[in-house]
C-alpha positions in Angstrom: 166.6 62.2 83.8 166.9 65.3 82.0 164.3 66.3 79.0 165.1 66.9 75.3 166.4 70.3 74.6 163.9 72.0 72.5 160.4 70.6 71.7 157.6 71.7 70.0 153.6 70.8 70.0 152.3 67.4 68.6 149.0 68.1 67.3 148.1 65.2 69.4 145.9 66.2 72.7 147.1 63.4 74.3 150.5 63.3 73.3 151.4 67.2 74.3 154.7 68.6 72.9 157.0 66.0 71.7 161.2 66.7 70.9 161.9 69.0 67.7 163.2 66.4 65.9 160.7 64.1 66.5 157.6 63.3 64.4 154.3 62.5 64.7 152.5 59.7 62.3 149.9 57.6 62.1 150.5 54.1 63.1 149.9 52.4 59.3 152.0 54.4 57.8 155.0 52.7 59.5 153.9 49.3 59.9 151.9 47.2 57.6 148.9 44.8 59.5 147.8 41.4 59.4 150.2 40.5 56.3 149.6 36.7 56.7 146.9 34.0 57.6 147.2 30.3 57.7 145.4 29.0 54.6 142.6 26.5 54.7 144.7 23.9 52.5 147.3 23.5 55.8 147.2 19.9 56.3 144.7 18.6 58.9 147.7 17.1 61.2 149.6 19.9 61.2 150.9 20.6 64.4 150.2 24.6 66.0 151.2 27.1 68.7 148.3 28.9 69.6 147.8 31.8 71.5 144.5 33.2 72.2 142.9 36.4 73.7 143.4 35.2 77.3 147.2 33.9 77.3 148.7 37.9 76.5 149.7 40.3 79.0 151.3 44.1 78.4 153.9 43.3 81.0 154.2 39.5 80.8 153.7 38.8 77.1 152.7 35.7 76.5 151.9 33.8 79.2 150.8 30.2 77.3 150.0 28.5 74.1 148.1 25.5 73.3 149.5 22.6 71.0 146.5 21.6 68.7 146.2 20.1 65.2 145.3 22.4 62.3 141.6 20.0 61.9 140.6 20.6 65.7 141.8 24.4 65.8 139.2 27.0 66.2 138.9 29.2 63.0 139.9 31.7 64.6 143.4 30.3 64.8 144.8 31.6 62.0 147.1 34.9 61.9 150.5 34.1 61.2 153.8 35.9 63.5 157.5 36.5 63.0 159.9 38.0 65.2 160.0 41.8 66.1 155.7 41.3 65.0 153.7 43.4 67.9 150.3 41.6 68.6 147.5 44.3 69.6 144.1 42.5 70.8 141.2 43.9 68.8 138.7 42.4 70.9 137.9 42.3 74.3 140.2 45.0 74.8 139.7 45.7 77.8 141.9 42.9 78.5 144.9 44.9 77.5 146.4 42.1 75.3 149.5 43.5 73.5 153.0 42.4 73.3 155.5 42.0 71.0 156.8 38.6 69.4 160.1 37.6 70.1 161.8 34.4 68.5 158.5 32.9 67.8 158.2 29.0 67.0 157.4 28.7 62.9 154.7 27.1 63.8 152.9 30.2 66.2 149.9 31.0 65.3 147.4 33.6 67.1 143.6 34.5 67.2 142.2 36.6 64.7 141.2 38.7 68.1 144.4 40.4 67.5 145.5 42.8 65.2 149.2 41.4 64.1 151.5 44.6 63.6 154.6 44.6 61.5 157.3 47.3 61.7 157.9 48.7 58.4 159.5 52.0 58.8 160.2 51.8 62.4 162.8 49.9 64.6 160.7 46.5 65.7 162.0 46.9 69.5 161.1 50.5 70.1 157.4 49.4 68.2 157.1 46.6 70.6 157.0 49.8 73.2 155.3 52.5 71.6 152.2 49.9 71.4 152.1 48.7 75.1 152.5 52.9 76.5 149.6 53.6 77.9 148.2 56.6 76.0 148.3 53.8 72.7 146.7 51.7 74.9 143.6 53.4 75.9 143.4 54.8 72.8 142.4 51.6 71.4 140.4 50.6 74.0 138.4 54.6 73.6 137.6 52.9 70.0 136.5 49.8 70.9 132.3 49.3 70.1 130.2 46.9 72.0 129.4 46.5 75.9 130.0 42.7 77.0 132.2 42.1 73.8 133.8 45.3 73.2 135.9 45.0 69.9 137.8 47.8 67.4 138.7 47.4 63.7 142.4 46.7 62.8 141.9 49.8 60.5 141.3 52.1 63.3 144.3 50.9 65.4 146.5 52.1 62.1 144.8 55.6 62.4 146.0 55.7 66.3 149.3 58.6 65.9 152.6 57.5 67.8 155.6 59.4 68.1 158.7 59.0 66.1 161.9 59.1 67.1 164.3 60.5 63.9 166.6 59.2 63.1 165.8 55.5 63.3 168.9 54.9 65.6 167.5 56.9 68.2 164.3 54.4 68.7 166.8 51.5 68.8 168.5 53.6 71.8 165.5 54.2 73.5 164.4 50.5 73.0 168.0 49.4 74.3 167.1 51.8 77.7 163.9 50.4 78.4 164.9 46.7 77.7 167.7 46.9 80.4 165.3 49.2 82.7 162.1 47.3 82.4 164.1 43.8 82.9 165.6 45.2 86.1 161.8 45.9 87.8 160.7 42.7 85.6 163.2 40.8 87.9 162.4 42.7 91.0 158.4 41.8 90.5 159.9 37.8 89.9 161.1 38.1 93.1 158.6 39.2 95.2 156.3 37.2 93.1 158.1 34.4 94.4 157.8 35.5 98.1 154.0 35.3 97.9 154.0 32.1 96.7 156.1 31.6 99.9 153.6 33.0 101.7 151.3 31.4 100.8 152.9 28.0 100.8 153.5 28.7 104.6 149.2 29.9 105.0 148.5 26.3 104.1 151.4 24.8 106.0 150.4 26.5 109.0 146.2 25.6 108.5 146.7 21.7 106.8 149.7 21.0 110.5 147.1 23.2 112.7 144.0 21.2 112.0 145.5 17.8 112.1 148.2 18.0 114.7 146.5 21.1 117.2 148.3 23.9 118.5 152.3 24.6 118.3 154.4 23.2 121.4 156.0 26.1 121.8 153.3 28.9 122.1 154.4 32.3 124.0 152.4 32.1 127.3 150.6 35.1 126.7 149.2 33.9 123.2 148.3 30.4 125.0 146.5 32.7 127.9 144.5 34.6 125.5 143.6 31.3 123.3 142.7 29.3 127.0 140.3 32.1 127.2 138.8 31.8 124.3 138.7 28.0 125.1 137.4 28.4 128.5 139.6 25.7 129.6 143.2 24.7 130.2 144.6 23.8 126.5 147.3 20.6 125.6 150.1 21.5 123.9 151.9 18.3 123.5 149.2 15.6 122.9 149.8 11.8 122.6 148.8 10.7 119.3 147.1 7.7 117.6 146.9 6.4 114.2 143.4 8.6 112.1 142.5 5.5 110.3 143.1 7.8 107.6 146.2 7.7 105.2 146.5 10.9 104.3 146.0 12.4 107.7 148.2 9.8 109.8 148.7 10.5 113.0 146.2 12.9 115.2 145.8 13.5 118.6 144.6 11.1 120.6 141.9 12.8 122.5 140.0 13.7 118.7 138.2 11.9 117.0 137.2 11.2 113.5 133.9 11.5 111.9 132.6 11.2 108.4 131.6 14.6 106.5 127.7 13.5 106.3 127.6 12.8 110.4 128.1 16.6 111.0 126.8 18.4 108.1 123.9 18.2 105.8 125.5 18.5 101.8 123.9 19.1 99.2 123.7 22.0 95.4 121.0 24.4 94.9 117.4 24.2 94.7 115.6 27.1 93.4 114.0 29.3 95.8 111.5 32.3 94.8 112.4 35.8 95.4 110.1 36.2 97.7 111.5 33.7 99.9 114.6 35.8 100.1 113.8 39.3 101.4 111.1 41.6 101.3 112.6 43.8 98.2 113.6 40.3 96.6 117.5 41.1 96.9 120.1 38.7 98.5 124.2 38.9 98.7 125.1 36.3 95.9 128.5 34.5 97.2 131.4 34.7 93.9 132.7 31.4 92.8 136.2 32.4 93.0 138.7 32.0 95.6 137.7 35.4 97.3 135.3 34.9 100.1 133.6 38.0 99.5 130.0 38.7 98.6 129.8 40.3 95.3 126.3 42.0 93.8 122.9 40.8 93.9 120.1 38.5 92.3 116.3 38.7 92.3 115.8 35.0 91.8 118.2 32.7 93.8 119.5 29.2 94.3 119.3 28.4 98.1 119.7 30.5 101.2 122.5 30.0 103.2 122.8 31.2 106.4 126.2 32.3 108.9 128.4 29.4 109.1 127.1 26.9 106.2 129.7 26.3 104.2 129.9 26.1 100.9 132.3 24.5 97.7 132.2 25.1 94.1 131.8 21.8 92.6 132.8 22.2 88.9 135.3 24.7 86.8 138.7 25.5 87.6 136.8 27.0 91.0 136.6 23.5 92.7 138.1 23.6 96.3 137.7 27.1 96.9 136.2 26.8 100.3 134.2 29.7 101.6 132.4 30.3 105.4 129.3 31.9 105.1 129.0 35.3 107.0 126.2 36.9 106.4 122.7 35.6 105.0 123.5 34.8 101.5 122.9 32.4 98.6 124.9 30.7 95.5 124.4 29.2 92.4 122.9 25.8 91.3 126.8 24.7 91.0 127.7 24.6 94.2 127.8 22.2 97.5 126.8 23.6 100.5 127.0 22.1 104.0 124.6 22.6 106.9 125.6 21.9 110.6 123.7 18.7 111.6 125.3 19.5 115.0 126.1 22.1 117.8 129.7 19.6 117.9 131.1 21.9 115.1 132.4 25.3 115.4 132.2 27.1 112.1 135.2 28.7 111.6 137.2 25.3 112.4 135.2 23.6 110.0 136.0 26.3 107.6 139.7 25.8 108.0 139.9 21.7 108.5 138.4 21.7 104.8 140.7 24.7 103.6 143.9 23.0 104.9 143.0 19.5 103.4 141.1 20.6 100.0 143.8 19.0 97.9 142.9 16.1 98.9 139.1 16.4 100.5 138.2 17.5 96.8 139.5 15.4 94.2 136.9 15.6 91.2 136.2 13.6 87.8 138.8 15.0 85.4 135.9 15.0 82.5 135.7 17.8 80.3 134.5 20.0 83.1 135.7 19.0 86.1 132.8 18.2 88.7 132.5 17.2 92.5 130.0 15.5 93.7 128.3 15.4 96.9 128.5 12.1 97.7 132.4 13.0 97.4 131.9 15.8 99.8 130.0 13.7 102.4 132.0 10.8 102.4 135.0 12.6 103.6 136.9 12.3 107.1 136.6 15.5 109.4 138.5 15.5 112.8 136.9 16.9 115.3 138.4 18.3 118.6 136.9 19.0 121.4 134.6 22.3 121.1 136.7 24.4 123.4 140.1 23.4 121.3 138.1 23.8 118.2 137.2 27.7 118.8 141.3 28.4 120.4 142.5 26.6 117.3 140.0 28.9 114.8 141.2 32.2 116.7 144.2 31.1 117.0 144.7 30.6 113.0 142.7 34.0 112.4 145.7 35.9 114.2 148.0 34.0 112.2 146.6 33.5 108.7 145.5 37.7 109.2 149.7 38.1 109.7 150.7 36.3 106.6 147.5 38.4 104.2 148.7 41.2 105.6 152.5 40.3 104.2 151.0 39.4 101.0 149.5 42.5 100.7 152.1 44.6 101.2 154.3 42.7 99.1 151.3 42.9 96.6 151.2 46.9 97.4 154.5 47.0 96.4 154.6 44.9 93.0 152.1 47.3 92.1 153.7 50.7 92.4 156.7 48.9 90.7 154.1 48.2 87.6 153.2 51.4 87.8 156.6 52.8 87.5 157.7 50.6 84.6 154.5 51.7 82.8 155.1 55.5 83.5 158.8 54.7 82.5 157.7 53.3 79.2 155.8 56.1 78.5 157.9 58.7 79.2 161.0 57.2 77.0 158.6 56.3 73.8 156.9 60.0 73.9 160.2 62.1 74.2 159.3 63.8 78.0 162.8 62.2 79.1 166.0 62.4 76.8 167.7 58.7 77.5 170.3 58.7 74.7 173.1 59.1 76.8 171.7 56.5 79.2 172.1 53.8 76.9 175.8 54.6 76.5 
C-alpha cells in the first residue's frame, strides 16, 4: 500500500508526521465521556447486562456479560452504553480492555473501571479504531498510577492526541478498510483457533483410550521395538478384556487390575513447614495453580515439600483438575492435594497421565460457591494399574505422542500470533495516515 502524498509533522513524538490534510487533537475535544450512569432509583428487579474489567478484549471485544438484578449488582455497575460508544478500561490497564459497542442490549451496563467514550465530532467506526491502535493504547497505560492496581483518570485519557482524518468521510473509508481487513484475519485466527481445540480434543483422546485400553493394535514395529525396550519385556498389543467394575471405565484389559486411589498413594493438602526445613537459603520452587506444569518463583515460608514424582491437584477455584507431576523438589499451597507413592507398583509418569486422561470424571467437586475437592474424593477413586514394565512403554510412549500434538499447538499458536500482530500493525498504520487506503475501500 502506497503512503499519502504529502505529509507534514504532528507535534506528537509518538505519532511522527501525519498526511497534510490531517489533524491532530486531543481526544475530548471530539468525543464527550461518561455522559450517562444508571441512577440509584432503578428498580431493585431490574434486569442488567453487565460487563466488567475482565470480560473485554482489544481484538475480541466483549467476550461475556453477566445477567444480574439492579439490588444484587455491584456499585460499580453503573455506566450506561449505546451503539458506536468505545469503552476504554481506566483501571487495571494493563489488561488492555478497550473495544467499541456495537448494537448493545438497552439494558448493557459496564463497570465504572471503564471510561465510556462517545464520538462527537468524529465518525464512531473509525473511533472504535483510533482507541484500540497501539500508540493510544500505551499511552493510557504510560498514565496509569499505582503498582498492583494501576488505574488512570478518565480526564487524562481525553488529553491523549489522536489523529484526524479530514474530511469526516475519509475516517468512515478508513473504518470500512479495516472492518473488511481485520474480519478477514479475525476469521483466519477462528479457524486455527478451532484446530487447537482439535488438538487438543485428540491429546485427551489419545491419554483417556491409552490409559484404559493400553497401547494401539497397530503400532509400527520400530516404535513397538523401542517401547519393548523401555519395557524390558515383550509387550501385548491386542489384550482380552474384562469388565473394570467401574462404569465409567468399562472394559480394561484383562491382565490389569484395579485398585483404589488410597492403596497406592498417600493424599492429603498442606501442612506448614518452616523455611528452614526447605533449604539452607530458605528458598523452594513454588508449583503455579494453573494448568501449566511449570514452576514459577519462590517462597520463604512454604506449605509442604514435595518431592519428584508426587503428584499434586488443585482442589478449589476454577483450577480443580489441573493435574501436575512433580519434577523437581518443590512445594504448593495450603489448597492443594498432593499424593505420595505408598508403593514401588506405580510409575510416576503413568500415574500422572491415568489421572490426566480421566480428571473429568476422577475430580468432580461440590458446586458451592467455591468449588472444592476433597481428599477423601481424591482417595476414593479407581486407578488401573498395569503391569510396571507396560506402565513405563505406555508413559514413553504417550510423551512421544502428547510432545507431537504441543508441538502442533504451538505452531499453530506461533502463527495466530504473528497474525495478531499484523492486524495490530495494520490498525495502526490506516488510523495514523503512514498508508493511504482510500482507494482500497473502493
Amino acid at each position: 500500500m502506497k503512503p499519502y502524498p504529502k505529509y507534514k509533522p504532528s507535534g506528537v513524538e509518538w505519532l511522527g508526521d501525519v498526511p497534510e490534510h490531517w489533524e491532530v487533537k486531543r481526544l475530548k475535544y471530539s468525543v464527550s465521556i461518561n455522559d450517562e450512569a444508571l441512577p440509584e432509583t432503578t428498580p431493585p428487579d431490574a434486569e442488567l447486562e453487565y460487563v466488567d474489567i475482565g470480560s473485554v478484549n482489544a481484538t475480541d471485544g466483549i467476550t461475556a456479560t453477566e445477567t444480574i438484578l439492579f439490588e444484587n449488582a455491584p456499585s460499580r455497575a453503573r455506566r450506561k452504553v449505546q451503539h458506536g460508544d468505545t469503552i476504554v478500561s481506566t483501571v487495571r490497564t494493563y489488561l488492555r480492555a478497550i473495544t467499541p459497542v456495537i448494537n448493545p442490549p438497552q439494558n448493557l451496563i459496564v463497570s465504572t473501571g471503564f471510561a465510556v467514550v462517545r464520538p462527537r465530532n468524529v465518525q464512531p467506526a473509525f473511533l472504535g479504531y483510533a482507541l484500540r491502535e497501539a500508540s493510544f493504547v500505551e499511552s493510557v497505560v504510560s498514565r496509569s498510577t499505582g503498582v498492583s492496581y494501576p488505574a488512570v483518570n478518565a480526564s487524562d485519557v481525553g488529553r491523549i492526541e489522536i489523529p484526524l482524518p479530514k474530511p469526516e468521510a475519509e475516517q468512515t473509508a478508513i473504518a470500512i478498510y479495516l472492518e473488511r481487513e481485520t474480519g478477514r484475519i479475525d476469521e483466519l485466527v477462528g479457524k486455527k483457533r478451532e484446530l487447537i481445540e482439535r488438538l487438543k480434543e485428540k491429546r485427551n483422546a489419545l491419554i483417556s483410550r491409552t490409559v484404559t485400553r493400553g497401547l494401539p493394535a497397530d503400532l509400527p514395529p520400530e516404535t513397538l521395538a523401542q517401547l519393548e525396550q523401555i519395557a524390558g519385556e515383550k509387550l501385548s498389543l491386542n489384550p482380552f478384556l474384562k469388565p473394570s467394575g467401574t462404569e465409567w471405565l468399562g472394559e480394561v484389559p484383562d491382565h490389569w487390575e484395579v485398585w483404589k486411589h488410597a492403596h497406592l498413594f498417600a493424599s492429603s493438602m498442606g501442612q506448614t513447614i518452616l523455611k528452614e526445613e526447605v533449604t539452607d537459603s530458605g528458598l523452594i520452587p513454588v508449583l503455579s495453580a494453573t494448568e501449566e506444569y511449570e514452576v514459577f518463583g519462590y517462597l520463604d515460608s512454604a506449605s509442604v515439600i514435595l518431592n519428584p514424582g508426587d503428584l499434586v491437584v488443585p482442589a478449589r477455584g476454577n483450577s480443580i483438575g489441573h493435574v501436575k507431576l512433580v519434577r523437581e523438589r518443590s512445594t504448593t499451597t495450603q489448597t492443594t492435594i498432593y499424593s505420595k507413592h505408598l508403593t514401588n507398583k506405580v510409575d510416576p509418569s503413568f500415574a500422572f497421565y491415568f489421572l490426566l486422561g480421566h480428571r473429568k470424571t476422577l475430580f468432580h467437586f461440590d458446586r458451592t460457591a467455591i468449588p472444592q475437592l476433597t481428599v477423601k474424593q481424591v482417595s476414593t477413586n479407581p486407578f488401573l494399574l498395569p503391569p510396571l514394565p507396560e506402565q513405563r512403554a505406555i508413559a514413553a510412549y504417550l510423551d512421544e505422542e502428547t510432545s507431537r500434538l504441543d508441538a502442533l499447538v504451538a505452531k499453530v499458536e506461533s502463527a495466530i500470533e504473528r497474525l495478531q500482530e499484523y492486524r495490530s500493525a495494520l490498525i495502526t498504520a490506516a488510523v495514523t495516515g503512514k498508508v493511504d487506503v482510500r482507494e482500497q475501500t473502493l
